[in-house]
C-alpha positions as CSV (number, residue, x, y, z in Angstrom):
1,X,118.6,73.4,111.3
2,X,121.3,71.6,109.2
3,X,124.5,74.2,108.7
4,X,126.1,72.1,105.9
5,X,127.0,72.3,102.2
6,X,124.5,71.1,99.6
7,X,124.0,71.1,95.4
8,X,123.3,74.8,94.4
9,X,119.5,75.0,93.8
10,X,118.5,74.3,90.0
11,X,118.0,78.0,87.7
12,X,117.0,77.9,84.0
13,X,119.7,79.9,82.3
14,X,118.9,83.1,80.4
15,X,120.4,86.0,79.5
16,X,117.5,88.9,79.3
17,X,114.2,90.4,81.0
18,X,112.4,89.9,78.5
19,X,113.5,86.1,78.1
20,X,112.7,86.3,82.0
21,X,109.2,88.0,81.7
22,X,108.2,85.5,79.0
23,X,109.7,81.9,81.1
24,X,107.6,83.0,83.9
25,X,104.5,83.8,81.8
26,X,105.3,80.2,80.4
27,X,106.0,78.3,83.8
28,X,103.7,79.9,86.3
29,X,100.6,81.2,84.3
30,X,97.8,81.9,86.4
31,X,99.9,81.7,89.6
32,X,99.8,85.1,91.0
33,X,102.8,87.7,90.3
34,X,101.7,90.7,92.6
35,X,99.1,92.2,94.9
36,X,98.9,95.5,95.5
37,X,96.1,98.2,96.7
38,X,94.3,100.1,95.0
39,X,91.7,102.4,95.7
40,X,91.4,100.7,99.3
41,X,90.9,97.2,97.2
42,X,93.5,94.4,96.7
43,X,94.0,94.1,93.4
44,X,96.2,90.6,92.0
45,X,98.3,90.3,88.6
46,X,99.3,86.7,87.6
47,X,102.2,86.0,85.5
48,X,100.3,86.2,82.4
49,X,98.3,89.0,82.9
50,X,101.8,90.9,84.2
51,X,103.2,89.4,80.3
52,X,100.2,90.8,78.6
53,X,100.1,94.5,80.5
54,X,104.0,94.7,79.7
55,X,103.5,94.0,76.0
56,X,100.5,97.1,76.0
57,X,102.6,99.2,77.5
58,X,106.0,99.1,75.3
59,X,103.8,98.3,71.9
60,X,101.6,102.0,73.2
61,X,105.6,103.5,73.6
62,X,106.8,102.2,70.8
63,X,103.8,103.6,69.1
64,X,105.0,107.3,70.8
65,X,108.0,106.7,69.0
66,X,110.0,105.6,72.2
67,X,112.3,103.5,71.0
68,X,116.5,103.7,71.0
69,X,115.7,106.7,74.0
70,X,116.6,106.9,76.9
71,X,114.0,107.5,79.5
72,X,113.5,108.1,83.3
73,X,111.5,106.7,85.6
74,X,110.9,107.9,88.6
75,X,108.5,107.6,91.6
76,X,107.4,105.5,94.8
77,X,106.9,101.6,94.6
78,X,103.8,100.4,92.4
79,X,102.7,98.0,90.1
80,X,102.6,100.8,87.2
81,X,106.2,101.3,88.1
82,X,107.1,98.1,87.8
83,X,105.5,97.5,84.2
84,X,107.5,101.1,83.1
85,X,110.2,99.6,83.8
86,X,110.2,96.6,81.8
87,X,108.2,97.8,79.0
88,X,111.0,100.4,78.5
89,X,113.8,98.1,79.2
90,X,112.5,95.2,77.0
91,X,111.5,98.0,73.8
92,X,114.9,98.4,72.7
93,X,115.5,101.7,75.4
94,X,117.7,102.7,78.4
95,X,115.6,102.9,81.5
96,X,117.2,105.7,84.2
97,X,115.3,104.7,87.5
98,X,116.0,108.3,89.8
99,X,115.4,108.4,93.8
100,X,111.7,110.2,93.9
101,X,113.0,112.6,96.7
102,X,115.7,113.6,94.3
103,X,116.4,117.6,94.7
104,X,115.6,119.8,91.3
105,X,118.9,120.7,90.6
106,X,120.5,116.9,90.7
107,X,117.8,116.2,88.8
108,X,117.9,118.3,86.1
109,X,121.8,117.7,86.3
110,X,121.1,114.2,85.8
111,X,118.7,114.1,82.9
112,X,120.8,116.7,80.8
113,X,123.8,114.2,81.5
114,X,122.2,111.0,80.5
115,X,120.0,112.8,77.5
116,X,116.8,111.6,78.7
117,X,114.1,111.9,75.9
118,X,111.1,111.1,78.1
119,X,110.3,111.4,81.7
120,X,108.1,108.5,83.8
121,X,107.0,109.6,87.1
122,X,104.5,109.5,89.8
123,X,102.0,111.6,90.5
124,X,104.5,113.5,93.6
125,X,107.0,113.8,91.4
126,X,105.0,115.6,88.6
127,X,105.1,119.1,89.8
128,X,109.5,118.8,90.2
129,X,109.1,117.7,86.9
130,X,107.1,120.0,85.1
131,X,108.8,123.2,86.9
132,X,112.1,121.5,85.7
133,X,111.0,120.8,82.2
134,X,110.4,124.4,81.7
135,X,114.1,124.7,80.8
136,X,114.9,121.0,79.5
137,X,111.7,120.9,77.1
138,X,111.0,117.4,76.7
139,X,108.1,116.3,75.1
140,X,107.4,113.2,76.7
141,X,106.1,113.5,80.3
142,X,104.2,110.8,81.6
143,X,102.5,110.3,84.7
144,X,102.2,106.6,86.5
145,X,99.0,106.9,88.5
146,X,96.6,108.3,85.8
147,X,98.8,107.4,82.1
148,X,100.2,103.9,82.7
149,X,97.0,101.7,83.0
150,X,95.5,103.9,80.0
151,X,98.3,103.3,77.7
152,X,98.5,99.2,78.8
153,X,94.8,99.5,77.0
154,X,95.7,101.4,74.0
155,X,99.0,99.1,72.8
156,X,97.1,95.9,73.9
157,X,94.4,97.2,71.0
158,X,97.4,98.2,68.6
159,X,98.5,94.5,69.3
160,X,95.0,93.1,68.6
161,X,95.0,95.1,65.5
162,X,98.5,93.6,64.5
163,X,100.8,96.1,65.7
164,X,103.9,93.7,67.2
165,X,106.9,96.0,66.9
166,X,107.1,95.1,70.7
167,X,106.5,92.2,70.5
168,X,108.6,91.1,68.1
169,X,111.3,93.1,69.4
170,X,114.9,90.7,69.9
171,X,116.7,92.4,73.2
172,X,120.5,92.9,72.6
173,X,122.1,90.9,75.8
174,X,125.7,92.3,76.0
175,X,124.4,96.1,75.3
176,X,123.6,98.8,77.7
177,X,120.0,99.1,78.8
178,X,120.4,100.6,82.3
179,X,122.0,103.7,83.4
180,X,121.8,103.1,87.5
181,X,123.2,106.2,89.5
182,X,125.0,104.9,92.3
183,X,124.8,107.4,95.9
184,X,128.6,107.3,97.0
185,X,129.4,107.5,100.7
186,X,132.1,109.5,99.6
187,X,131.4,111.0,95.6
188,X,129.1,112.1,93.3
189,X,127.0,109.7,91.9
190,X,128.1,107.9,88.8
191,X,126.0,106.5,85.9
192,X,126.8,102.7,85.8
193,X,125.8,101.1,82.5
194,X,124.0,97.8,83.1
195,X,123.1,95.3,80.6
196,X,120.3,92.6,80.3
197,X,123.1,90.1,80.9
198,X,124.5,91.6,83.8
199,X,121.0,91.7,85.8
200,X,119.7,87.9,84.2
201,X,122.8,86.4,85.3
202,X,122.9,87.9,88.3
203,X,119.3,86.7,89.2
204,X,120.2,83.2,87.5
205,X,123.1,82.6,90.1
206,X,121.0,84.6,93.5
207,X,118.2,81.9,93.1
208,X,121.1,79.4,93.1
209,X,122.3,80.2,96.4
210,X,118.3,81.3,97.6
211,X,115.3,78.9,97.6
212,X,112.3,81.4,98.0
213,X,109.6,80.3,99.7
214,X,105.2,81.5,99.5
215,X,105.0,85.2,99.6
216,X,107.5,88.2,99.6
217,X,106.2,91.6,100.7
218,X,108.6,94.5,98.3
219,X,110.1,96.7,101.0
220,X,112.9,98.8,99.5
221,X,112.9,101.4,97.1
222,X,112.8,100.0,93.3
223,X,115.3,102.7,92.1
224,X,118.1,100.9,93.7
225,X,119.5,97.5,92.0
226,X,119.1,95.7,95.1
227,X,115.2,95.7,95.3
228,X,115.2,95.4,92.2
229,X,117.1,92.1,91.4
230,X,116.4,90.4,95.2
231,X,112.9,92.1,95.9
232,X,111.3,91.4,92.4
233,X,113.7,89.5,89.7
234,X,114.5,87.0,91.7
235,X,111.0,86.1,93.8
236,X,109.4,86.0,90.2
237,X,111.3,83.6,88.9
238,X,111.1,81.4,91.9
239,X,107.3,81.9,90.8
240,X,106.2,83.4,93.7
241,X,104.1,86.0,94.7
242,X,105.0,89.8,95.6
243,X,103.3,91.7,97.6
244,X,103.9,96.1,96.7
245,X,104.1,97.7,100.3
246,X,103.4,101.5,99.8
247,X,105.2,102.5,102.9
248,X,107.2,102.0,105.7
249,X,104.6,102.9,108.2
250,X,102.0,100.0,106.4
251,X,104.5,97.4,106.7
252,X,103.1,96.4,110.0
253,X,100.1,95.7,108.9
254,X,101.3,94.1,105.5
255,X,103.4,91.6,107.8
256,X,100.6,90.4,109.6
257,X,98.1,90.8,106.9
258,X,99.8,89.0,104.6
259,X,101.5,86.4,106.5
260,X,105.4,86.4,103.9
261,X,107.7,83.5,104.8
262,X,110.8,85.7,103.1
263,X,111.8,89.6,103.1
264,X,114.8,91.4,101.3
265,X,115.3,94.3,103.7
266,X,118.4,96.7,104.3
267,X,120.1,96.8,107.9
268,X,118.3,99.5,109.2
269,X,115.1,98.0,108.4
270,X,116.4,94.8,110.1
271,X,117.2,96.4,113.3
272,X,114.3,98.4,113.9
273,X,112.4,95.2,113.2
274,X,114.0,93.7,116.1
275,X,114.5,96.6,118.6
276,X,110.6,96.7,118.3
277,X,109.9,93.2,119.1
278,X,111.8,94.0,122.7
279,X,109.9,97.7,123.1
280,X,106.7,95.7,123.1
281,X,107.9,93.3,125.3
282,X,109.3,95.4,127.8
283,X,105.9,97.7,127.7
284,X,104.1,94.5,128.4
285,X,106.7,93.3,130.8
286,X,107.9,89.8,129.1
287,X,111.2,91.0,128.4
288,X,112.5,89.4,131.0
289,X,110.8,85.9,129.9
290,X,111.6,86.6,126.6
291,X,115.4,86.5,127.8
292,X,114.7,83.4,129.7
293,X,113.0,81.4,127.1
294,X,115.7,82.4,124.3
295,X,118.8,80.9,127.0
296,X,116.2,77.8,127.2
297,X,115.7,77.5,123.7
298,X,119.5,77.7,122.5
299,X,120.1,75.1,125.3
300,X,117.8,72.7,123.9
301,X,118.8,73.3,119.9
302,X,121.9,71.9,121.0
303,X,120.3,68.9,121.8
304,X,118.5,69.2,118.1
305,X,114.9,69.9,120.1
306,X,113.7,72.8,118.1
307,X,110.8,74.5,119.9
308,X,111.7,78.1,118.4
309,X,107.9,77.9,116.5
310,X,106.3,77.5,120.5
311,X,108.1,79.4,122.6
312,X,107.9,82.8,120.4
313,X,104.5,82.3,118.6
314,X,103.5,85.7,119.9
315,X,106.1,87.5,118.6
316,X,106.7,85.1,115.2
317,X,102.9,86.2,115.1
318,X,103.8,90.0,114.9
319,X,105.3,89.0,111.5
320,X,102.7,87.1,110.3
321,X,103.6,83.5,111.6
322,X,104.9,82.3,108.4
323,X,108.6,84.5,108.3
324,X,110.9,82.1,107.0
325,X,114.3,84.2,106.2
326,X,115.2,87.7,105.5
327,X,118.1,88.8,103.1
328,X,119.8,91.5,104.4
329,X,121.9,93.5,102.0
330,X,123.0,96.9,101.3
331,X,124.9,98.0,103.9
332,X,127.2,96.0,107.1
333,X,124.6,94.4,109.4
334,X,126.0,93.6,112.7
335,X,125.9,89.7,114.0
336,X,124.0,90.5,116.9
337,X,120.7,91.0,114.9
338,X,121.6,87.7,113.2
339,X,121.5,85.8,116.0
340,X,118.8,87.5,117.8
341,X,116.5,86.6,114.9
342,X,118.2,83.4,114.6
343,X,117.1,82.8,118.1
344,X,113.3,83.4,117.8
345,X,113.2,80.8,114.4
346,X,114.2,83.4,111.8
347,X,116.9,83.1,109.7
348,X,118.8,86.2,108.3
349,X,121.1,85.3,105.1
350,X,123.3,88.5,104.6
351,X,124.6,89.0,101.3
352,X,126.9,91.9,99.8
353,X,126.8,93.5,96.6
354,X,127.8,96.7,94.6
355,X,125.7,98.3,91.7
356,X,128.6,97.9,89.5
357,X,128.2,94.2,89.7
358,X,123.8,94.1,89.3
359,X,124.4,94.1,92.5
360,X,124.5,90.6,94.1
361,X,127.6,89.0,95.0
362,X,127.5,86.5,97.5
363,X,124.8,85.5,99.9
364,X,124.2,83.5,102.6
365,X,121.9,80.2,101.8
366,X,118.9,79.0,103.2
367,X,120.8,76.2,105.1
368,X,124.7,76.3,104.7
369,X,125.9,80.0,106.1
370,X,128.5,81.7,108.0
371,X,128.1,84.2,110.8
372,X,130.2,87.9,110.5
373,X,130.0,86.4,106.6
374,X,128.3,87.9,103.8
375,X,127.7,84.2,102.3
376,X,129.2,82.1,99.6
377,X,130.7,83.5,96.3
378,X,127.5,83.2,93.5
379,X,127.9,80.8,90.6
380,X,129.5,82.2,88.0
381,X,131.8,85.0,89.3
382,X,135.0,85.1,90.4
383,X,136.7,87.0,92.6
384,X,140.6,87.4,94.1
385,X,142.1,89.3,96.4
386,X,144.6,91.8,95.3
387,X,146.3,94.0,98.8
388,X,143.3,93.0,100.5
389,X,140.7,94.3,98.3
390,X,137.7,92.7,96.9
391,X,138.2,92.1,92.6
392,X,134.9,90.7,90.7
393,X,135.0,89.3,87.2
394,X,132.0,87.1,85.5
395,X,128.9,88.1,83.7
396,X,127.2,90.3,86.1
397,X,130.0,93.0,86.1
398,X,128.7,96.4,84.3
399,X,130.8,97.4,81.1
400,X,131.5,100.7,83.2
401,X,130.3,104.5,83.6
402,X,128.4,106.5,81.7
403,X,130.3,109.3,80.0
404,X,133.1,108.8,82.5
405,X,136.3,106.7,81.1
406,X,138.5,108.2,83.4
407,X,137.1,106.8,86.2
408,X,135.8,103.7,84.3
409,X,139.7,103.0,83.4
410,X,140.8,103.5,87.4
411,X,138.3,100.8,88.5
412,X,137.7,98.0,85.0
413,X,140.7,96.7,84.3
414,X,141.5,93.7,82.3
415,X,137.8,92.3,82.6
416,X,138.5,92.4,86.5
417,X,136.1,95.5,88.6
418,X,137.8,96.6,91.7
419,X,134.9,96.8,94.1
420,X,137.2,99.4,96.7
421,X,136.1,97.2,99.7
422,X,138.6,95.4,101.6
423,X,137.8,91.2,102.8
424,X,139.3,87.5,101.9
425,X,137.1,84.7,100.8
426,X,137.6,81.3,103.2
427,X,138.4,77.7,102.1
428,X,134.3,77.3,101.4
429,X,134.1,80.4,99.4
430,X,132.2,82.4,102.3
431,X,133.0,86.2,101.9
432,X,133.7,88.0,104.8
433,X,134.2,92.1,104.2
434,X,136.5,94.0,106.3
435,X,136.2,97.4,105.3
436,X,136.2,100.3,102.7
437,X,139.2,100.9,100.5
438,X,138.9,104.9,101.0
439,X,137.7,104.9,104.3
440,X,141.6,103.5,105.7
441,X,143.1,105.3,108.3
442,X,146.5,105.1,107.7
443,X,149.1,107.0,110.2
444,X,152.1,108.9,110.2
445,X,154.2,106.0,111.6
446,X,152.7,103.9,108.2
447,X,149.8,102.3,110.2
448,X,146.8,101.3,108.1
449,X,143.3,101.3,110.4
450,X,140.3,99.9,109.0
451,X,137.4,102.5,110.9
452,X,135.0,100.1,110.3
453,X,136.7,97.0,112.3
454,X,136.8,100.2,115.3
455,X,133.1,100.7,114.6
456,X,132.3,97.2,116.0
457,X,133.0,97.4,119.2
458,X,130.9,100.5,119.9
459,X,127.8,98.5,118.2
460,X,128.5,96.0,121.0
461,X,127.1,98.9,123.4
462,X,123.5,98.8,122.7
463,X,122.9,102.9,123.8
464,X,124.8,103.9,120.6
465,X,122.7,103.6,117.4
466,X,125.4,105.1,115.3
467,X,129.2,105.9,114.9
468,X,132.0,107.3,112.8
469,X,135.2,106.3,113.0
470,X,138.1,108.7,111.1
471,X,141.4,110.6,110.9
472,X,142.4,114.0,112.5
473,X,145.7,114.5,112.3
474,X,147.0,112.0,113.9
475,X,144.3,111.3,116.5
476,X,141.9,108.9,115.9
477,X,138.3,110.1,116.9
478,X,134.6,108.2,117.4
479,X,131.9,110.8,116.5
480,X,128.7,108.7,118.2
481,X,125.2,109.5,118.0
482,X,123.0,107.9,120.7
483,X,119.0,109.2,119.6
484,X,117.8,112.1,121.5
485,X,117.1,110.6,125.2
486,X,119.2,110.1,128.0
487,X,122.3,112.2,126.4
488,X,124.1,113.2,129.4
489,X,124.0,109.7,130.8
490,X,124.7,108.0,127.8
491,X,128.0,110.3,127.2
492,X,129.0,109.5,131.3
493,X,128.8,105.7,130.1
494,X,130.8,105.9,127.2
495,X,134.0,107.7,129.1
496,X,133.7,104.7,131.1
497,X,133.6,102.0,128.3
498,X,135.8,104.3,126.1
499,X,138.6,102.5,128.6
500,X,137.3,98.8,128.1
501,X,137.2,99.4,124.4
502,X,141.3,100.7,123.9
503,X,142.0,97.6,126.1
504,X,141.2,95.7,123.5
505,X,142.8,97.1,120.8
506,X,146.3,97.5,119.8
507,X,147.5,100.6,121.0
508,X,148.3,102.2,117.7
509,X,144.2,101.7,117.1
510,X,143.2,103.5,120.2
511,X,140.1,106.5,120.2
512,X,142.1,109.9,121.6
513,X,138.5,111.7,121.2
514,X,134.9,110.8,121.2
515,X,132.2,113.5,119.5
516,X,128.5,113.1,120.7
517,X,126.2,114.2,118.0
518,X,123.1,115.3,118.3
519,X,121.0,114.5,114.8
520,X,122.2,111.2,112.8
521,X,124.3,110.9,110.2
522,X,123.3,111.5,106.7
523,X,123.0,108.5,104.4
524,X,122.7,107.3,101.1
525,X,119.9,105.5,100.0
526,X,120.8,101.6,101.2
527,X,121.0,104.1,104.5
528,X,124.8,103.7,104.6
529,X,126.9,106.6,106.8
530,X,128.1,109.3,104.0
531,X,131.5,109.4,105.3
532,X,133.2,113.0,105.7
């Protein structure tokens, strides 16, 4: 594999979804947009027949008088969910996608904040809703499972009947039509206000830096701008094909079912993926030759003999055969599961993003990439770095926060968004991030710690599967959870490499107190540590 620069990849230019919607109706036709089950039965959607089901369902909501609203959507990954959300998005509305495990009072909070006047939701969520909407009263309550497909049938009649309000409806680029709550590490969420521009030219300039290849299988949650743009935006207009996994525990199957060559996944996802592949092999006693074969194999890439495809068939096989590259975004993934999977013939192309910026801004490409980076800058934006922290200006940044000019004036200023996160950008515009803005440790003595350059070296020990570095006083602590097996054992080890670790650091960076927990950390969504 060639690590070296090359011409970005060629992207029509266009500034809206439903400009997006209609190309790929236009370019790729019959080609198929999604499969998904149903009823035990794969159903398939090609990019005309996704087109035509989008323009039922905003002419049928335009006919319920939902138009200029702002509506919710909220519920589990689906094809119904998808065609909500750009039926309400391309009608002239502002779509608010909400987390489906939500809790009924952030909910309610939520919707009376943003003035929603309808509510989308799935058929889990309905019950929440309806015991909620006894005090908010909205009218509009619609259920994906059992109203969506009915109402697709009832505009695309309206339509044949000459009804084209929809249709005929010109999207405003520059003007809000997203309110996407972001899930803090360290705040309550905030409402940021996303354009068409913002997301178009964010997918324009991804599939710049990304060729996708045959199938994608969507993985992460469609609530959160990261599936969203990477999972479905920007596989669709590559012209590919997406398959809707339901959950989690199906994606094994899916893999090998459905044979993807690329997957947008989180790092969580990424590292379970790959602590599986050695649990198998070490219940089936290759581990060892596993080992052995990986030492052979880097040995002969350096030669330029690539026999990656061979020696790992089996366990390429538990993928589907086919896996190509997987995106990792949303949270730090450590380098070790980059060059694991790098080793067995799969390449992982981090990226980093922030919702204020729809999301995606820098990834890694398919053939030119950095390790410990998060990949090269996307066309389009630019970026500088002011004390160390990561600024953002260009098309894709978000005019700011709902109802909240205070804190939209601390972090938009002068056309520049201040993404809190601390990194540099190299001579060949590769990113690299080196921690959080809030999460500093900074010390009596005038010290500034970044916890999260700490944090690395305990991943190095593969018995701890998480860790927290922060400020007491004037200590600095590691609060490590290990999983629920071998505690005692696991904490004896650590006093030991507790020593090994402080020898490498400058003494003003050195742990005075470890914590063993005994449940994980809590997380956000993109399963990021919530930070105390």
């Amino acid at each position: 594999m060639k690590n070296k620069p090359y011409t970005l990849n060629v992207a029509p230019q266009i500034n809206n979804l439903k400009d997006i919607i209609a190309y790929c109706a236009n370019t790729y036709k019959n080609k198929i947009a999604f499969q998904f089950e149903n009823k035990r039965k794969i159903e398939q959607k090609n990019y005309q027949e996704l087109l035509d089901d989008i323009n039922g369902l905003g002419t049928a909501l335009h006919n319920l008088g939902l138009h200029n609203k702002k509506i919710a959507l909220i519920g589990i990954n689906s094809y119904q969910w998808i065609l909500s959300y750009f039926a309400v998005i391309n009608g002239g509305n502002i779509i608010v996608p909400l987390d489906p495990e939500i809790i009924e009072i952030d909910l309610v909070n939520l919707i009376k904040k943003t003035n929603v006047s309808c509510i989308i939701c799935s058929k889990k969520c309905a019950e929440k809703v309806q015991k909620i909407n006894n005090h908010l009263k909205i009218n509009n309550i619609l259920v994906l499972e059992t109203d969506i497909l009915g109402l697709v049938t009832q505009g695309k009649e309206l339509i044949r009947k000459g009804i084209y309000s929809f249709i005929d409806y010109q999207v405003q680029d520059d003007v809000c039509s997203a309110i996407l709550y972001t899930s803090g590490t360290t705040s309550e969420p905030k409402g940021v206000m996303i354009s068409h521009k913002n997301i178009a030219s964010d997918v324009v300039a991804s599939i710049k830096n990304v060729y996708f290849k045959g199938t994608s299988i969507l993985v992460l949650p469609l609530h959160h701008a990261f599936a969203l743009t990477a999972s479905v935006l920007c596989v669709m207009l590559s012209g590919r094909t997406i398959l809707i996994n339901r959950n989690l525990k199906e994606l094994k199957n899916d893999l090998i079912k459905f044979k993807p060559q690329n997957l947008i996944l989180v790092p969580m996802i990424v590292e379970s993926l790959y602590k599986q592949i050695w649990i198998i092999a070490k219940k089936r006693k290759k581990d060892i030759l596993l080992n052995k074969l990986i030492i052979l194999s880097n040995l002969l890439l350096k030669f330029g003999i690539n026999l990656r495809k061979i020696f790992f068939f089996s366990v390429r096989k538990s993928f589907g055969g086919k896996l190509d590259f997987i995106i990792s975004g949303g949270a730090p993934l450590q380098n070790k599961y980059v060059e694991g999977f790098r080793a067995l013939g799969i390449q992982i192309l981090n990226g980093y993003g922030i919702t204020e910026c729809s999301p995606v801004l820098s990834v890694n490409r398919n053939y030119y990439f950095r390790d410990h980076s998060v990949g090269q800058v996307l066309d389009g934006i630019d970026i500088k770095i002011i004390d160390n922290e990561i600024l953002v200006k260009g098309d894709v940044v978000s005019s700011g926060y709902f109802q909240n000019d205070e804190q939209t004036a601390q972090v938009f200023q002068d056309g520049w968004f201040k993404t809190g996160d601390l990194g540099y950008v190299d001579e060949d515009s590769f990113l690299y991030i080196t921690g959080r803005k809030k999460n500093l440790i900074i010390l009596s003595n005038g010290k500034n710690i970044s916890p999260e350059e700490i944090e690395e070296y305990f991943y190095k020990l593969d018995y701890i599967k998480e860790v927290m570095v922060y400020q007491t006083g004037d200590q600095i602590v590691a609060e490590v959870y290990f999983g629920n097996e071998n505690i005692d054992e696991y904490s004896k080890q650590l006093k030991k490499d507790l020593s090994m670790i402080n020898s490498q650091l400058q003494t003003y960076k050195n742990i005075s107190k470890t914590i063993v927990r005994k449940i994980e950390f809590p997380k956000t969504i993109t399963k990021k540590i919530k930070r105390i």
